[in-house]
mmCIF file as gemmi writes it, N, C-alpha and C atoms, coordinates in Angstrom:
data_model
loop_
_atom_site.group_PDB
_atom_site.id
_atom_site.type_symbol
_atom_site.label_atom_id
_atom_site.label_alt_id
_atom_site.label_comp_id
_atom_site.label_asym_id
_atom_site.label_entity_id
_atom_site.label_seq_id
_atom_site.pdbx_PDB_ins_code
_atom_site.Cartn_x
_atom_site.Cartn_y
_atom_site.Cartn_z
_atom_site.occupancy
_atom_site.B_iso_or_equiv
_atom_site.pdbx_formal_charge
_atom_site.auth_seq_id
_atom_site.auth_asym_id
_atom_site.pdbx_PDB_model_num
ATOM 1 N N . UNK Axp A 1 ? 90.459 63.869 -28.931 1 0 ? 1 A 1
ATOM 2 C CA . UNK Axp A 1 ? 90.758 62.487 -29.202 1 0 ? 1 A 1
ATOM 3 C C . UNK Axp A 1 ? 91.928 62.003 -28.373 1 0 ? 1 A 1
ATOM 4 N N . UNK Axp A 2 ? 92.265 60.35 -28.558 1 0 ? 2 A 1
ATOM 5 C CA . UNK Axp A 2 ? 93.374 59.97 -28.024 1 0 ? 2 A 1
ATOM 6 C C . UNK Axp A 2 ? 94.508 59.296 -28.872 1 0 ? 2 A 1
ATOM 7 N N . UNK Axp A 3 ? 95.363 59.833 -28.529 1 0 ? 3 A 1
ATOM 8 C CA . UNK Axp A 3 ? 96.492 59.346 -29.663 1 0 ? 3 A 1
ATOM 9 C C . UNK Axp A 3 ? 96.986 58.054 -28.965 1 0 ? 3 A 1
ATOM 10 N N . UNK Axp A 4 ? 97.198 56.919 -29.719 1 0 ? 4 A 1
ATOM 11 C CA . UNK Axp A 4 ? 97.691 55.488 -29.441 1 0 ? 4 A 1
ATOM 12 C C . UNK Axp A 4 ? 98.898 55.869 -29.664 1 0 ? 4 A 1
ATOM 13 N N . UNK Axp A 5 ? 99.984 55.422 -28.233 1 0 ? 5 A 1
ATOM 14 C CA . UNK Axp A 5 ? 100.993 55.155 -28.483 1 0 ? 5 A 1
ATOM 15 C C . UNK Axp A 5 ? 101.785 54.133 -29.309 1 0 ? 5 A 1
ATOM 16 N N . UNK Axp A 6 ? 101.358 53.237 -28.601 1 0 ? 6 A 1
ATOM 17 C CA . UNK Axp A 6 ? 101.368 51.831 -28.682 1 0 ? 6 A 1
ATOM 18 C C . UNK Axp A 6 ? 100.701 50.458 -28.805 1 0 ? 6 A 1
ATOM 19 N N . UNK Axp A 7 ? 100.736 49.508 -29.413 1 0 ? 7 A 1
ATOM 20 C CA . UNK Axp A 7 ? 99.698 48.811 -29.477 1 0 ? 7 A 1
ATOM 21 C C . UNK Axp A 7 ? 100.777 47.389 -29.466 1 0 ? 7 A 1
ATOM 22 N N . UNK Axp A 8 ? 100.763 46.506 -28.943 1 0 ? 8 A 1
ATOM 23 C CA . UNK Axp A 8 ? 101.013 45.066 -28.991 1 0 ? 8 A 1
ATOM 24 C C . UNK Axp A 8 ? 100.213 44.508 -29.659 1 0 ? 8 A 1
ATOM 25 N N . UNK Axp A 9 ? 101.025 43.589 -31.187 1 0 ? 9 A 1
ATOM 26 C CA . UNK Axp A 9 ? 100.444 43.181 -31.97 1 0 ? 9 A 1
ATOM 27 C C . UNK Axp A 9 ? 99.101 41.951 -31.586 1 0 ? 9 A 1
ATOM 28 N N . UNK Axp A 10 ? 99.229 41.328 -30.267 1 0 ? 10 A 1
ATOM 29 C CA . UNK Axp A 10 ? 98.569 40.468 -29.743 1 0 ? 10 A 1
ATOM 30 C C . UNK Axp A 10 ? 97.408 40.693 -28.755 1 0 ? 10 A 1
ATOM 31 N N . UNK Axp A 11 ? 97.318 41.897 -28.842 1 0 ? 11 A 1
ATOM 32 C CA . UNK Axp A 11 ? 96.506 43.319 -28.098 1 0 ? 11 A 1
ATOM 33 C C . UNK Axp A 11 ? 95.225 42.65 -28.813 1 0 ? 11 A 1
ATOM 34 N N . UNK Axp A 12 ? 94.043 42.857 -28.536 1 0 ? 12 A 1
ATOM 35 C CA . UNK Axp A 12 ? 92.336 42.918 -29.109 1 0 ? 12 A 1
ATOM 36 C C . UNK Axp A 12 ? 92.826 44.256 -30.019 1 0 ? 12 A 1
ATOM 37 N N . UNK Axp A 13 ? 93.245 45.566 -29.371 1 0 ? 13 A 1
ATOM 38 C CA . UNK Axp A 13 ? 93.469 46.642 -30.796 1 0 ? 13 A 1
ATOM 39 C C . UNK Axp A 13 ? 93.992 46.113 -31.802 1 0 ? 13 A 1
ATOM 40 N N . UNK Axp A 14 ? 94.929 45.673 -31.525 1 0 ? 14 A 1
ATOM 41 C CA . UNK Axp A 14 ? 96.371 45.159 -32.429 1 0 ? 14 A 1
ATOM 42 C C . UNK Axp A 14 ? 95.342 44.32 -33.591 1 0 ? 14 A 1
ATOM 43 N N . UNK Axp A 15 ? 94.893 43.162 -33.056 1 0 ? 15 A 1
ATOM 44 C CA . UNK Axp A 15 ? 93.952 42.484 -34.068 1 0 ? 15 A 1
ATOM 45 C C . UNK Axp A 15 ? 92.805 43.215 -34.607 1 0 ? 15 A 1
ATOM 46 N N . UNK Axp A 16 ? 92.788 44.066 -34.322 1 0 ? 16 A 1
ATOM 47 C CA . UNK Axp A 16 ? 91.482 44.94 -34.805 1 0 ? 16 A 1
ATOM 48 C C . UNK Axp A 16 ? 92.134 45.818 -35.964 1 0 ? 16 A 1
ATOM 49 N N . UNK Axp A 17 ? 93.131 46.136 -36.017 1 0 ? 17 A 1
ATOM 50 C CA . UNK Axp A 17 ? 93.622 46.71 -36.996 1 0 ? 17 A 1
ATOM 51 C C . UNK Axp A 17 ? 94.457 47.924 -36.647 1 0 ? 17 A 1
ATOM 52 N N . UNK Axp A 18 ? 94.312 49.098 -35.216 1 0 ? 18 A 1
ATOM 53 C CA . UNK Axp A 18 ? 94.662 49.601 -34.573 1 0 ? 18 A 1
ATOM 54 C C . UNK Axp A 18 ? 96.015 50.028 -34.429 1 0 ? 18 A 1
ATOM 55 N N . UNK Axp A 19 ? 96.898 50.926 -34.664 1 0 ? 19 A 1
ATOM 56 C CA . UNK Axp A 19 ? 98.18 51.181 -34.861 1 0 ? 19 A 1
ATOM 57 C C . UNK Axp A 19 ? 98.584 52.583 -34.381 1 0 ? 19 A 1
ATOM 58 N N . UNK Axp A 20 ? 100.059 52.487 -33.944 1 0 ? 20 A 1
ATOM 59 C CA . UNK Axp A 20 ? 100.594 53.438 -33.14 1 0 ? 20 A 1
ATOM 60 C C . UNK Axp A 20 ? 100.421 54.992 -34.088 1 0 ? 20 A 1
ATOM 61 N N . UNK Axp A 21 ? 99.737 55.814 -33.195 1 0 ? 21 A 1
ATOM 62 C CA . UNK Axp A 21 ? 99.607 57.391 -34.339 1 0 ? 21 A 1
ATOM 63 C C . UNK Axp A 21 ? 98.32 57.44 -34.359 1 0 ? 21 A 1
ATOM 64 N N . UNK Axp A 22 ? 97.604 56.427 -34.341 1 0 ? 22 A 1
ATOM 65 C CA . UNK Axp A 22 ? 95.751 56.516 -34.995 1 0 ? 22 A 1
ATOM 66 C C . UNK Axp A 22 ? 95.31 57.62 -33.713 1 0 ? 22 A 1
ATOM 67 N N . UNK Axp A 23 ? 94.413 58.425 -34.058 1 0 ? 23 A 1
ATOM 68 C CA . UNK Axp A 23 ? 93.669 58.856 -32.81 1 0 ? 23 A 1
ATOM 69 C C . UNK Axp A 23 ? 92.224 58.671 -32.514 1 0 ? 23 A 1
ATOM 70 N N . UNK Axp A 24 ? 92.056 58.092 -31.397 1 0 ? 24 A 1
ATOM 71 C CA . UNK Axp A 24 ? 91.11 57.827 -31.147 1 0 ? 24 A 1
ATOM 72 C C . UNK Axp A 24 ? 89.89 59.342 -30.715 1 0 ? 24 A 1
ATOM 73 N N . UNK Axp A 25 ? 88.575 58.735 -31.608 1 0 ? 25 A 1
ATOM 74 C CA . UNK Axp A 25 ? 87.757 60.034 -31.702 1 0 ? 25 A 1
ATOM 75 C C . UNK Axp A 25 ? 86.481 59.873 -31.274 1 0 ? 25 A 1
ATOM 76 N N . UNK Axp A 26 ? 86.179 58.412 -31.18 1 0 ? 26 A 1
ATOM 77 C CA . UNK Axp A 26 ? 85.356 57.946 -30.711 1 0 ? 26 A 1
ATOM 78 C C . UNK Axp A 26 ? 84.877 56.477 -30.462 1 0 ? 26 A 1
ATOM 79 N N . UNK Axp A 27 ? 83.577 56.372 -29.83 1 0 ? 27 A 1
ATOM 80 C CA . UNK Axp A 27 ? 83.541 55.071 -28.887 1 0 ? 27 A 1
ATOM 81 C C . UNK Axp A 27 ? 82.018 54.087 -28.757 1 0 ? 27 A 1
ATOM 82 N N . UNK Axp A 28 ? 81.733 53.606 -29.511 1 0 ? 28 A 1
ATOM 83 C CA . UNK Axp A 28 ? 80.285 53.269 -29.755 1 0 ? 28 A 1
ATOM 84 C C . UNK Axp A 28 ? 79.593 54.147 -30.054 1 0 ? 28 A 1
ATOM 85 N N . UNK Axp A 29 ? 79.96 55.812 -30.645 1 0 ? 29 A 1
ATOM 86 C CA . UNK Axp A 29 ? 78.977 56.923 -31.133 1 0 ? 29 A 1
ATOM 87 C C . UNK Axp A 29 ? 79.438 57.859 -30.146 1 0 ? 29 A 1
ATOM 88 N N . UNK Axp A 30 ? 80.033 57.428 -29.042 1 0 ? 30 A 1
ATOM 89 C CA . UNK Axp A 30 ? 80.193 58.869 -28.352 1 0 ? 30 A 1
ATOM 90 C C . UNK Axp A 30 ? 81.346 59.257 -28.593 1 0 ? 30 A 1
ATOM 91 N N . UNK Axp A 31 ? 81.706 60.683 -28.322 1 0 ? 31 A 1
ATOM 92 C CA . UNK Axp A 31 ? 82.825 61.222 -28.832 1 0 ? 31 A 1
ATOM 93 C C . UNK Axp A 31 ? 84.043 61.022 -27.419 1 0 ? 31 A 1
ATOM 94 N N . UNK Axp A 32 ? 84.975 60.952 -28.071 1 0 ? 32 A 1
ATOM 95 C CA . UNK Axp A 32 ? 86.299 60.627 -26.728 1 0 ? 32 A 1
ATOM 96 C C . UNK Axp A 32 ? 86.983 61.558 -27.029 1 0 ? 32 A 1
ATOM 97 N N . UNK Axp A 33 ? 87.209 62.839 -25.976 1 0 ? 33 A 1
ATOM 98 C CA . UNK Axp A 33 ? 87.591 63.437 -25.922 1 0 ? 33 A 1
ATOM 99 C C . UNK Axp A 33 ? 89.436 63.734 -25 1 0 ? 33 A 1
ATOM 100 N N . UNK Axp A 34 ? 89.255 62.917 -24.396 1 0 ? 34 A 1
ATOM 101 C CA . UNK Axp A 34 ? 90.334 62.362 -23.372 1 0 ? 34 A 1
ATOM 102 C C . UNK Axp A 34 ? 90.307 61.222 -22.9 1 0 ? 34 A 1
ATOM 103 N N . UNK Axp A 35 ? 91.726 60.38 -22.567 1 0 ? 35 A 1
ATOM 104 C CA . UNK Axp A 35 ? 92.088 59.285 -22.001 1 0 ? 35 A 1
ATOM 105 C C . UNK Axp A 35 ? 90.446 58.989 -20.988 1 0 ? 35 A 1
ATOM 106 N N . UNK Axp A 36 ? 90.325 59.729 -20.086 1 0 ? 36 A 1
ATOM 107 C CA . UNK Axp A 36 ? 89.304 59.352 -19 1 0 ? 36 A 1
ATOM 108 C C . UNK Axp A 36 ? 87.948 58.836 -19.598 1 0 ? 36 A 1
ATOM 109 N N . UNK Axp A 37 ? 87.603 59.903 -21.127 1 0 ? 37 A 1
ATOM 110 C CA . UNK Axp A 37 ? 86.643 58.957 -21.28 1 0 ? 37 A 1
ATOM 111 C C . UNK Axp A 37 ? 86.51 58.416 -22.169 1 0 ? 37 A 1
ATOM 112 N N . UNK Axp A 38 ? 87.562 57.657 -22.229 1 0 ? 38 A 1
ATOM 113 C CA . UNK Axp A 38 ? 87.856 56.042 -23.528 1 0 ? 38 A 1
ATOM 114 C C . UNK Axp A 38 ? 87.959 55.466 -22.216 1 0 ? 38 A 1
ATOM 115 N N . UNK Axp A 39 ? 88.439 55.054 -21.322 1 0 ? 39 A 1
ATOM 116 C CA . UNK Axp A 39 ? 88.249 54.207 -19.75 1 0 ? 39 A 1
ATOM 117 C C . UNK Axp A 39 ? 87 54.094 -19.258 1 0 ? 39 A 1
ATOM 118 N N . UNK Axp A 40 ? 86.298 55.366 -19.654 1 0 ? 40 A 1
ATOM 119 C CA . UNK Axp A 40 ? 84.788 55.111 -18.842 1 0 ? 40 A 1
ATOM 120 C C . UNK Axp A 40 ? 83.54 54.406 -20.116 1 0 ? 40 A 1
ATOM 121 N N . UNK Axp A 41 ? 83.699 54.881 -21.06 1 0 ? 41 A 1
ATOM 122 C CA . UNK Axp A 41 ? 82.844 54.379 -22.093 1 0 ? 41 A 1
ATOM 123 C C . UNK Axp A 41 ? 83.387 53.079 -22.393 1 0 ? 41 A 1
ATOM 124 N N . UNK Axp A 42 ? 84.818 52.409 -22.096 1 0 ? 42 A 1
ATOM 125 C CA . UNK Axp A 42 ? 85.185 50.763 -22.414 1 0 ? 42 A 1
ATOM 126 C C . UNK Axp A 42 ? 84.263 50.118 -21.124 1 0 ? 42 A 1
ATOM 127 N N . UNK Axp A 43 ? 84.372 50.967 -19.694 1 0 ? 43 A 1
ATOM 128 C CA . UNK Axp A 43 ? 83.863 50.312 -18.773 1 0 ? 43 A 1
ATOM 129 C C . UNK Axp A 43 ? 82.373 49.881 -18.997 1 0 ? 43 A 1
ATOM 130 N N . UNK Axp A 44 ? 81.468 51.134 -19.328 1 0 ? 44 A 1
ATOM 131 C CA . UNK Axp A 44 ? 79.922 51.329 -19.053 1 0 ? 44 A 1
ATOM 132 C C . UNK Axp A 44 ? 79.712 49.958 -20.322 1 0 ? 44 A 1
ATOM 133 N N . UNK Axp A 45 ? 80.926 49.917 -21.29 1 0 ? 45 A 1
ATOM 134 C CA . UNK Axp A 45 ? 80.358 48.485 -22.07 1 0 ? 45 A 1
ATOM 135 C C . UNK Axp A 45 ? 80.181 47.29 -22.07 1 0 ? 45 A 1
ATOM 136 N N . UNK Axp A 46 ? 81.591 46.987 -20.954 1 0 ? 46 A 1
ATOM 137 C CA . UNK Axp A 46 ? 81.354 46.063 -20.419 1 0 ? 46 A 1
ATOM 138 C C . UNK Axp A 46 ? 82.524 44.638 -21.281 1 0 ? 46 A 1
ATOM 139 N N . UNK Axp A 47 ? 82.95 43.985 -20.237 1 0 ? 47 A 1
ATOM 140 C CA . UNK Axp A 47 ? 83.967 42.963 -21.094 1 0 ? 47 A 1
ATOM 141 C C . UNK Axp A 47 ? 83.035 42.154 -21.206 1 0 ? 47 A 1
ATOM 142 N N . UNK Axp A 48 ? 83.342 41.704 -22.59 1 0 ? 48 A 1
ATOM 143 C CA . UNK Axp A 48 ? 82.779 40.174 -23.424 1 0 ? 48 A 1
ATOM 144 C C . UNK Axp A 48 ? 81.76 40.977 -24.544 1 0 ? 48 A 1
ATOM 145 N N . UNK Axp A 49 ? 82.146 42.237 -24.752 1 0 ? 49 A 1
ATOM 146 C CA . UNK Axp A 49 ? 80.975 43.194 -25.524 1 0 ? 49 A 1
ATOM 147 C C . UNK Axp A 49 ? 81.765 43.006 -27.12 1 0 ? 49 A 1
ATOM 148 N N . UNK Axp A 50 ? 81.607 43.79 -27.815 1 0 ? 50 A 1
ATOM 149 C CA . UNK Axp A 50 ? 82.227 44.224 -29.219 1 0 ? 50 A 1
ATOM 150 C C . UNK Axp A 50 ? 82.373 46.095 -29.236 1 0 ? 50 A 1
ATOM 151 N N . UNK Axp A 51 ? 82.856 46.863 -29.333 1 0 ? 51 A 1
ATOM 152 C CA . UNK Axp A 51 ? 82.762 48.015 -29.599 1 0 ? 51 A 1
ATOM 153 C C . UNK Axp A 51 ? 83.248 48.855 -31.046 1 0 ? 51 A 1
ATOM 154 N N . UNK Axp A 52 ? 82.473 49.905 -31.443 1 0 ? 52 A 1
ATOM 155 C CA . UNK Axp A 52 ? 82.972 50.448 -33.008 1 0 ? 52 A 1
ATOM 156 C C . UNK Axp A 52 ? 83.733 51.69 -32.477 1 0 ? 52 A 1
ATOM 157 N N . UNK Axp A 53 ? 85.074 51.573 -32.692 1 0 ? 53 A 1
ATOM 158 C CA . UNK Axp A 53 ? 86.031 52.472 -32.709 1 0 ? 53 A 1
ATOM 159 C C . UNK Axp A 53 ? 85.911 53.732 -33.58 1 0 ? 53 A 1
ATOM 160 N N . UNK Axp A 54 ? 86.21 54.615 -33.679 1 0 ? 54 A 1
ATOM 161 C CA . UNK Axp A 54 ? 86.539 55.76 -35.105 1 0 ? 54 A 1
ATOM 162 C C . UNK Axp A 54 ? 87.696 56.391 -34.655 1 0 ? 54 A 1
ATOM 163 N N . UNK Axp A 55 ? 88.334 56.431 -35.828 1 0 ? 55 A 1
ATOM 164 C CA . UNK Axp A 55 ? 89.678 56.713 -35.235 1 0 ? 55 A 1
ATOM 165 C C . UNK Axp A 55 ? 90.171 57.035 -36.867 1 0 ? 55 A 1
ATOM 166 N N . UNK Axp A 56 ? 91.089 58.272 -36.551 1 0 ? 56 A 1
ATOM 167 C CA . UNK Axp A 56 ? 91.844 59.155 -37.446 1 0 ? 56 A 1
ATOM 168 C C . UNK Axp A 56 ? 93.122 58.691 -37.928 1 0 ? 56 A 1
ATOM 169 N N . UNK Axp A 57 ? 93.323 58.506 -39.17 1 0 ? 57 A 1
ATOM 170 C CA . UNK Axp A 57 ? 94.814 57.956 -39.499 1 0 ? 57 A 1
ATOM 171 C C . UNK Axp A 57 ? 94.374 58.591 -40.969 1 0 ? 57 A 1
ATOM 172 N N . UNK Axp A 58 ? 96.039 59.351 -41.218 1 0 ? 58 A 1
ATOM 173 C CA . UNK Axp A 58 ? 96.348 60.156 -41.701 1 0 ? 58 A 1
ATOM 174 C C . UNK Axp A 58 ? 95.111 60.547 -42.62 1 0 ? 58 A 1
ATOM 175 N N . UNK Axp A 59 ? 94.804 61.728 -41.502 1 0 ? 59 A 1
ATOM 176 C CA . UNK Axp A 59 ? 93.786 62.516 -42.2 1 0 ? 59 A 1
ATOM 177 C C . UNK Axp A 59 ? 92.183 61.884 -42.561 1 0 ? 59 A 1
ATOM 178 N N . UNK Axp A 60 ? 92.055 60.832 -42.53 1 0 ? 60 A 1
ATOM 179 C CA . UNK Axp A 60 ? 90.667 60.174 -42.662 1 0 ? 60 A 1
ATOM 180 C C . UNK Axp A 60 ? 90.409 59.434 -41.818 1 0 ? 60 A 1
ATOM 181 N N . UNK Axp A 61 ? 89.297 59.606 -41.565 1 0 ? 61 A 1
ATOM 182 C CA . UNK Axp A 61 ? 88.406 58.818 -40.344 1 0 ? 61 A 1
ATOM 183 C C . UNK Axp A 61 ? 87.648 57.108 -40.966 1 0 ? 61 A 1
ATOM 184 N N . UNK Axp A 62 ? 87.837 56.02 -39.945 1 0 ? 62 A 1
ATOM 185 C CA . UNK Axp A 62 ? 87.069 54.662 -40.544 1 0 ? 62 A 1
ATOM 186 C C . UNK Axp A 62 ? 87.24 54.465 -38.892 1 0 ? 62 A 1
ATOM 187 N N . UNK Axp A 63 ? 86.253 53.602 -39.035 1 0 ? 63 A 1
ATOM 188 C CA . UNK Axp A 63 ? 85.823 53.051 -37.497 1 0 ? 63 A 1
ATOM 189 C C . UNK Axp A 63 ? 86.084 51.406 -37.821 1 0 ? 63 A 1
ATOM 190 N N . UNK Axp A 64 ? 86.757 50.787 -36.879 1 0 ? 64 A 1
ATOM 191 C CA . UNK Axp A 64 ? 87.022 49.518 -36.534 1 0 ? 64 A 1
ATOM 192 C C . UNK Axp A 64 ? 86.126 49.091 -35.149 1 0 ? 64 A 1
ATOM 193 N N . UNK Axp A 65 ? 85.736 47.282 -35.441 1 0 ? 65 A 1
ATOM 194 C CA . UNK Axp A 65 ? 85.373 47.093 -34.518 1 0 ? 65 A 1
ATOM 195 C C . UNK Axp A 65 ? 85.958 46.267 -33.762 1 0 ? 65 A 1
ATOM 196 N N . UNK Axp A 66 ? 85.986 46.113 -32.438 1 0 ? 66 A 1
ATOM 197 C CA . UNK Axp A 66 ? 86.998 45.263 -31.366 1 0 ? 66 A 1
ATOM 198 C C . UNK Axp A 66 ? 86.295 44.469 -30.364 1 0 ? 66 A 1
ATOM 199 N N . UNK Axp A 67 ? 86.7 43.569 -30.093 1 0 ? 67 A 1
ATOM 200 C CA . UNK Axp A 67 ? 86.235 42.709 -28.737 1 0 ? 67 A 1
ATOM 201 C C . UNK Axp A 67 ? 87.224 43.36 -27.871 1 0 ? 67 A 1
ATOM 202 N N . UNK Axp A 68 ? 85.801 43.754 -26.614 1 0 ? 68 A 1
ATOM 203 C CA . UNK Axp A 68 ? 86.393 44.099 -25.304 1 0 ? 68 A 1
ATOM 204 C C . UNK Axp A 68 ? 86.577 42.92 -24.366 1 0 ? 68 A 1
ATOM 205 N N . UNK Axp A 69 ? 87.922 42.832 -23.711 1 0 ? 69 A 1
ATOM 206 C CA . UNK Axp A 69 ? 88.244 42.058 -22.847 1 0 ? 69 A 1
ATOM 207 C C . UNK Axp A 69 ? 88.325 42.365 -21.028 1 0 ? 69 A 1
């Protein structure tokens, strides 16, 4: 997964619900295993899309969804 450093509250994450610590685990169903492929699976989606996040915060998994920009 990828751990969020940071998120600017005015961020598409930020409004999505998204917060510093969450780790990211996955990406429309596929699993994100590293930075490279949360960059390549945001790309292959494409801006102006929606994507379902899953992502780990403390200890339990819920998936958020986000507009890609």
């Amino acid at each position: 997964g990828v751990t969020v450093l940071d998120v600017p509250a005015a961020s598409q994450a930020g409004k999505a619900g998204i917060t510093a610590g969450d780790v990211i685990l996955g990406f429309n169903n596929h699993a994100v295993k590293d930075t490279q492929d949360l960059m390549r699976l945001s790309r292959e989606a494409g801006s102006g899309s929606r994507a379902n996040i899953t992502i780990l915060r403390y200890q339990q998994t819920s998936t958020v969804s986000i507009a890609l920009e």
